[in-house]
C-alpha positions in Angstrom: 32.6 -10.1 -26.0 33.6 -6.9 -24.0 30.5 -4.7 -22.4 31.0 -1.6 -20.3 27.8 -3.0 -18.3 26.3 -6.2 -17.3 23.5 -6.0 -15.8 21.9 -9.3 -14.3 18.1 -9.9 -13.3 15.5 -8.2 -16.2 12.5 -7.0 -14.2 11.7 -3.6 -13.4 15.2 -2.2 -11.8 17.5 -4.2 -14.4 15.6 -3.7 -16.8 15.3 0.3 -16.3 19.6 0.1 -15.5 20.3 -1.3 -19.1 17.6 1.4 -20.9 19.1 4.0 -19.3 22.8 2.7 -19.7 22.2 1.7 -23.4 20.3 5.5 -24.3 23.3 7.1 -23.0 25.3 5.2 -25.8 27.5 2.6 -23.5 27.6 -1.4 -24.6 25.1 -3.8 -22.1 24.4 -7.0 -21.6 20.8 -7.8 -19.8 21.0 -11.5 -18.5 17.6 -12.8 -17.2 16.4 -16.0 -16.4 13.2 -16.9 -18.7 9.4 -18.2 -17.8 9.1 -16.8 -14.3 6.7 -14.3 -12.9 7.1 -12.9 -9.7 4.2 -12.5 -7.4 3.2 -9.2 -7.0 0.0 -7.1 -6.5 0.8 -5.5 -9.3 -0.1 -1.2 -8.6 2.3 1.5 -10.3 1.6 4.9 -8.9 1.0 8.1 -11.9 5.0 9.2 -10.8 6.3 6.2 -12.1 4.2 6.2 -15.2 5.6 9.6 -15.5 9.2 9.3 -14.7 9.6 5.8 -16.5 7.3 6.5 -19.9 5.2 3.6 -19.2 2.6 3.6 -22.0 -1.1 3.0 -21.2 -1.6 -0.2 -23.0 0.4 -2.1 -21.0 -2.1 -1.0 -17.7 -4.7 -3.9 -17.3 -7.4 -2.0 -14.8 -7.3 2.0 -13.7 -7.9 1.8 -9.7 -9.8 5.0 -8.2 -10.2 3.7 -4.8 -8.9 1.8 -1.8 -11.0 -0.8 0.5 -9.4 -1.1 4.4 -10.9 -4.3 6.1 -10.6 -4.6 10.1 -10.4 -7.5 11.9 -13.8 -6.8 12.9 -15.1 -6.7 9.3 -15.0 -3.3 9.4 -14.2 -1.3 6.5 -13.5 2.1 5.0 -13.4 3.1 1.1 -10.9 5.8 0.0 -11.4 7.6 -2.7 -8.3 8.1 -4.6 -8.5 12.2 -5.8 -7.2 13.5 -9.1 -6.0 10.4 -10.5 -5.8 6.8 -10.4 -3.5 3.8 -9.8 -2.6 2.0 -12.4 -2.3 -1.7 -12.0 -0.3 -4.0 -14.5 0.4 -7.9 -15.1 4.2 -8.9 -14.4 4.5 -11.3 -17.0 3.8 -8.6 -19.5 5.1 -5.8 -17.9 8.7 -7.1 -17.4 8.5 -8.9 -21.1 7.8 -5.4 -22.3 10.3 -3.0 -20.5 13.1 -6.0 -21.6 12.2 -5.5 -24.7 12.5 -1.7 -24.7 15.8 -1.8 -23.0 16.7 -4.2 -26.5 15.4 -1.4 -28.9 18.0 1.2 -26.8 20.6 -1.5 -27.9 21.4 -3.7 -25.3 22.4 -7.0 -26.0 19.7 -9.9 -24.3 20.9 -13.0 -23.2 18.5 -15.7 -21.7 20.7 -17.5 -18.7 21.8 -17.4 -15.4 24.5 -15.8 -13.3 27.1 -18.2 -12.5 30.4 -15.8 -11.0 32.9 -13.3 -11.2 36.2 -14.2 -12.4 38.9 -11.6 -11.6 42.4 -13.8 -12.2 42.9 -11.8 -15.4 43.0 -8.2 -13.9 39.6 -7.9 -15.9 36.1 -8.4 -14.4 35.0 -11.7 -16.0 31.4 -12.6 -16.3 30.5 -15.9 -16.1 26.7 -17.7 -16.7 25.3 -20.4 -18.4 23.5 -19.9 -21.5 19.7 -21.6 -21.2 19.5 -22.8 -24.8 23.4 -24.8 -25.2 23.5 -25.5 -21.6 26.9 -24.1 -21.7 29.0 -21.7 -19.3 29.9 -18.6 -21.2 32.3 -15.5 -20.6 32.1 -12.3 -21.0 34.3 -9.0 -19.9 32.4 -6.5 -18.3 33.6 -2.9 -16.7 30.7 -2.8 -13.8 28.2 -5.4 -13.0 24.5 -4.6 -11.6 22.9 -7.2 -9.4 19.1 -6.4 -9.6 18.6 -10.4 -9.6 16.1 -10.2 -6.8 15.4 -11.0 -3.0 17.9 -14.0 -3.4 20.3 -12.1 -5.2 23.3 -13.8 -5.8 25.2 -11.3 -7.4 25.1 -9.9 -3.7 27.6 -12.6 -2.4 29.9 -10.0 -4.3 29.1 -7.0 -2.0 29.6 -7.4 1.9 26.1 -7.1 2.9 24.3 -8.1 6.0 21.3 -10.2 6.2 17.7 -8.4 5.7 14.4 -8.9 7.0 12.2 -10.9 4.6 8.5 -10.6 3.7 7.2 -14.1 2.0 4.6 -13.1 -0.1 1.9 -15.6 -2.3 -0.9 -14.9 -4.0 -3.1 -16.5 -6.6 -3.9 -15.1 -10.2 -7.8 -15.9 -10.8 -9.9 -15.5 -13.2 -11.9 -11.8 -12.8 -15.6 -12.3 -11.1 -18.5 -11.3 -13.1 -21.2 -11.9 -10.3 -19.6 -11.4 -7.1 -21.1 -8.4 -5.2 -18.2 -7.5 -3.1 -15.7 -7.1 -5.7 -15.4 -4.0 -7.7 -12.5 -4.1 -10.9 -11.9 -0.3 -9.9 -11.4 -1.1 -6.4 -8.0 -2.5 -4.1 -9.1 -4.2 -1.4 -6.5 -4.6 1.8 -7.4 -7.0 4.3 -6.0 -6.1 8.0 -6.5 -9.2 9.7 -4.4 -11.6 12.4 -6.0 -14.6 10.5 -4.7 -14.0 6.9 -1.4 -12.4 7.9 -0.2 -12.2 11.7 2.1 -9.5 10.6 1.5 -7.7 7.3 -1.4 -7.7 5.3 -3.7 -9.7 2.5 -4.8 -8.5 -0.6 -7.6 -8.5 -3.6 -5.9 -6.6 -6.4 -8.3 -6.4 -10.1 -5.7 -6.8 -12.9 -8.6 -5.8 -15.5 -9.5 -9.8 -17.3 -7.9 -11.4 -13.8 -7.3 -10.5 -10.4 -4.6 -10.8 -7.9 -5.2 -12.7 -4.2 -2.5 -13.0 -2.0 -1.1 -12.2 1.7 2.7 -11.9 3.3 4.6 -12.8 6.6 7.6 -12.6 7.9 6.7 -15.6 9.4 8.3 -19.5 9.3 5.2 -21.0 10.3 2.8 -19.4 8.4 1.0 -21.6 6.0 0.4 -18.9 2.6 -1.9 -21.1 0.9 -4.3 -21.9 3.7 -4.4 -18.1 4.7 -5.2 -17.4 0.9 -7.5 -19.7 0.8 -9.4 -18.1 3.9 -8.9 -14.9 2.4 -10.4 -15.8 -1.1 -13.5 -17.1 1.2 -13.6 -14.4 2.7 -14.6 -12.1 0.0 -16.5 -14.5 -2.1 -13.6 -15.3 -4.1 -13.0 -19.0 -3.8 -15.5 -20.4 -6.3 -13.7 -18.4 -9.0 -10.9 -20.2 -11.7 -7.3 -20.0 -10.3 -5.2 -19.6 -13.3 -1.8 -19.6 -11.2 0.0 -19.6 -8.2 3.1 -17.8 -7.4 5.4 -17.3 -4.3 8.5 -15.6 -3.2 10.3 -13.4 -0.6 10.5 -10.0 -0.7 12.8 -7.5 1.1 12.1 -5.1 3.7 15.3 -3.2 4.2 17.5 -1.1 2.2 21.2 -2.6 2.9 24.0 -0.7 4.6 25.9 -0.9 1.4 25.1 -1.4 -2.4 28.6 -1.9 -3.9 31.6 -3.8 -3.6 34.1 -1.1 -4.0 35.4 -2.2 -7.3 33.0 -3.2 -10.1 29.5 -4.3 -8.7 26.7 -2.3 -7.6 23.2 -3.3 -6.3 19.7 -2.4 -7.7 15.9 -3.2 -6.5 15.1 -6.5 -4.3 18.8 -7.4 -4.1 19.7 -4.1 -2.6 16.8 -4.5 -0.1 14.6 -1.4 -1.8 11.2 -2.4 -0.9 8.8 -0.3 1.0 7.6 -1.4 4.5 4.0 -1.7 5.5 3.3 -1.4 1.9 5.4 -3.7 0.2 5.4 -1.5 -2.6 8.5 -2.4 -4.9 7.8 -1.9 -8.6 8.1 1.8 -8.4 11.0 1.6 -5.9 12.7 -1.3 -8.5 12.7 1.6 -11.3 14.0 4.2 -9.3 16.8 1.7 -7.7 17.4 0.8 -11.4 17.9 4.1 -12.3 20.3 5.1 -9.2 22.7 2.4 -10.2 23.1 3.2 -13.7 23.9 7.0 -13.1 26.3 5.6 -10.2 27.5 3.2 -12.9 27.8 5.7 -15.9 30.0 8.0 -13.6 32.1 5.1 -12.4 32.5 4.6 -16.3 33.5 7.8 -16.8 35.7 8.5 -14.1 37.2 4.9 -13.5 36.8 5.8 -10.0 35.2 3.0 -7.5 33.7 5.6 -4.9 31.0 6.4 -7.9 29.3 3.7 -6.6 28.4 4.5 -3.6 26.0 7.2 -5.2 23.5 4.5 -6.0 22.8 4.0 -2.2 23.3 7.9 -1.2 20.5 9.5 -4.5 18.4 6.5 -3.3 18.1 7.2 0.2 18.6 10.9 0.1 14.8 10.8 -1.8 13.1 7.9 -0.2 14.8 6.9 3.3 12.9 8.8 5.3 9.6 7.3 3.7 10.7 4.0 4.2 11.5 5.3 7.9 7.9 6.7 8.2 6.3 3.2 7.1 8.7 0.9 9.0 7.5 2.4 12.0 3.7 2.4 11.2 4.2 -1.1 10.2 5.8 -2.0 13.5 3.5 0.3 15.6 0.1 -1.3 14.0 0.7 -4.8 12.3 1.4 -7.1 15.6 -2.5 -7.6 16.7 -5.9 -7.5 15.7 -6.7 -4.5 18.3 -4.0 -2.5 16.7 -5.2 -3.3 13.0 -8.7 -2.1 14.3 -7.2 1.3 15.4 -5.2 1.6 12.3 -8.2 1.4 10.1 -10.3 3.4 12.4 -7.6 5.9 11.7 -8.1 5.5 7.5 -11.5 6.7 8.4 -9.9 10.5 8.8 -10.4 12.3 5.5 -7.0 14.2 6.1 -5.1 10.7 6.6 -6.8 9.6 3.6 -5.3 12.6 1.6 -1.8 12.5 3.1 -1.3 8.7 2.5 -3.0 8.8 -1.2 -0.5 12.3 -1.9 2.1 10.9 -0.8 2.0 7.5 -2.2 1.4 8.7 -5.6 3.9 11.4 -5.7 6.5 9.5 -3.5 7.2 11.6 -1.2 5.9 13.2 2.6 3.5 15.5 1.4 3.6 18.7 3.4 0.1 19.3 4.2 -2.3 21.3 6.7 -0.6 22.2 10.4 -3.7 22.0 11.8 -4.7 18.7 10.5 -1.1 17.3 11.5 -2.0 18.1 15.0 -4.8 16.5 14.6 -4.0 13.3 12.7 -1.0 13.5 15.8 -3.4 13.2 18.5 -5.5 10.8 17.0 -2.2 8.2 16.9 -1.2 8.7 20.0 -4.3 8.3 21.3 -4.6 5.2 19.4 -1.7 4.1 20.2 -1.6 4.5 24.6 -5.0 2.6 24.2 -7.1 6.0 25.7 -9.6 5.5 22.8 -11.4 2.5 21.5 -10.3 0.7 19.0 -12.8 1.8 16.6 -13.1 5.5 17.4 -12.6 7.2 14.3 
């Protein structure tokens, strides 16, 4: 079998790279392993819906505001204006956009990615089929690694090592008589003794709901910190129907593509958003970059194409992900800081930049005034002039 594209790893960026590749009328293979879920919170913000036709059946629970917990207990709830963020289970969500890039006409196959073989001249695909058990070869003009944080279609490109977020959470059962929990609500928790370095989470995904937390970390025990964390919202009496783990990336790589016939998409090229650990949205988008870098590389027969993948990508969002790195590393490292950073969510104009931005991806431009403001307020925050809970 011969295929202009082969595009390996079927969640959100794959899955998106084979739609758009197989609409546009070119022969693609989508390779994915079956029967795992990946452990994620689960939010899509109203752009992606937009940009990636996401229909509103496949959205479990319709969040309209945002919980901040302090260290100290401390909290404050932010309305989310003119909208709503749309929350979605993985195992259905992924099934579903697999399927769609099927309909387009790609070709599924149920396996996992074994090698390149080159000896030919051609680029030879090799995997092993789940069902026989047997390795199986296909040509292929341009392979797309979007097979995740341990990519290793990435062996292919000469990439450097990336920081890594280990993130766990447990699928429950949704509370019916727990007061602190609201189905319409996310709930963040900023706090040293659930994650020394990011954050934990209660996520309502409509009949269930998502618990979880993420470190960069060795010695970090997930479960126990979940556990503390489901205590301490009233959440540990309730049914655990699974538990999932994985790491997730935190940096973009330097460089997407070999140079020849393999390009990069989503966790494998590092496209996660700091602070947030937002991805799904970013997945798409990645997804989308490397099939227009891939359709023009079909076209031309030119290897430079790409590099366009990386360039469209970070043109749009690098400067975001530069924005969050630092308030991750400026606020994440102790309690105190966490304190002022949620003292800070307390401001109505940070509430409205952060919400703008996050749901139209991209630095809102916004009030000067109440730059200068939300300015003074972080630096005096951050030289320590204030108290931690000033707001």
């Amino acid at each position: 079998m011969e295929y202009d594209a082969f595009v390996v790893g079927g969640g959100p960026s794959g899955s998106t790279a084979a739609w758009d590749l197989a609409r546009a009328g070119h022969k693609v293979a989508l390779l994915d392993r079956a029967g795992r879920i990946k452990p994620c919170g689960g939010a899509i913000p109203p752009r992606l819906i937009r940009d990636f036709d996401i229909p509103d059946h496949l959205l479990v629970a319709k969040i309209t505001s945002a919980r901040m917990v302090a260290p100290s207990a401390r909290f404050v709830d932010i309305p989310i204006e003119n909208g709503f963020v749309g929350m979605v289970d993985r195992e259905d969500y992924d099934e579903w956009l697999r399927e769609r890039a099927r309909q387009a006409g790609a070709d599924r196959l149920t396996g996992t990615w074994l090698r390149i073989e080159r000896e030919t001249g051609k680029t030879v695909v090799v995997y092993r089929d789940k069902e026989s058990g047997e390795e199986k070869k296909v040509t292929a003009r341009i392979v797309i690694g979007a097979d995740g944080a341990n990519s290793q279609v990435r062996n292919e490109v000469p990439a450097t090592k990336i920081p890594l977020v280990f993130a766990y959470h447990e699928i429950i059962a949704a509370p019916t008589n727990v007061a602190n929990y609201d189905p319409t609500r996310c709930d963040v928790y900023y706090d040293g003794r659930i994650s020394p370095d990011f954050y934990g989470w209660v996520f309502p995904h409509g009949k269930t709901a998502s618990i979880g937390m993420g470190t960069e970390l060795d010695d970090v025990d997930l479960k126990k910190c979940t556990a503390l964390l489901r205590e301490m919202s009233g959440l540990d009496k309730e049914e655990t129907i699974r538990k999932e783990g994985a790491p997730i990336p935190l940096q973009p790589l330097d460089c997407w593509d070999n140079g020849k016939d393999v390009v990069l998409a989503g966790d494998a090229a590092g496209v996660v958003a700091p602070s947030s650990g937002e991805g799904i949205y970013y997945a798409h988008a990645g997804g989308r970059v490397a099939a227009e870098a891939a359709m023009a590389f079909l076209k031309t027969g030119k290897a430079k194409e790409l590099q366009q993948a990386r360039a469209k990508f970070m043109k749009e969002h690098g400067t975001v992900f530069k924005v969050l790195r630092s308030m991750q590393d400026a606020y994440y490292h102790s309690d105190e800081r966490r304190e002022r950073f949620v003292s800070l969510c307390h401001d109505v104009d940070v509430q409205r930049m952060t919400f703008e931005s996050y749901m139209n991806k991209k630095l809102t431009s916004f009030r000067p005034l109440a730059h200068i403001k939300i300015g003074f307020k972080n630096l005096a925050h951050l030289s320590g002039l204030v108290s931690p809970k000033w707001v």
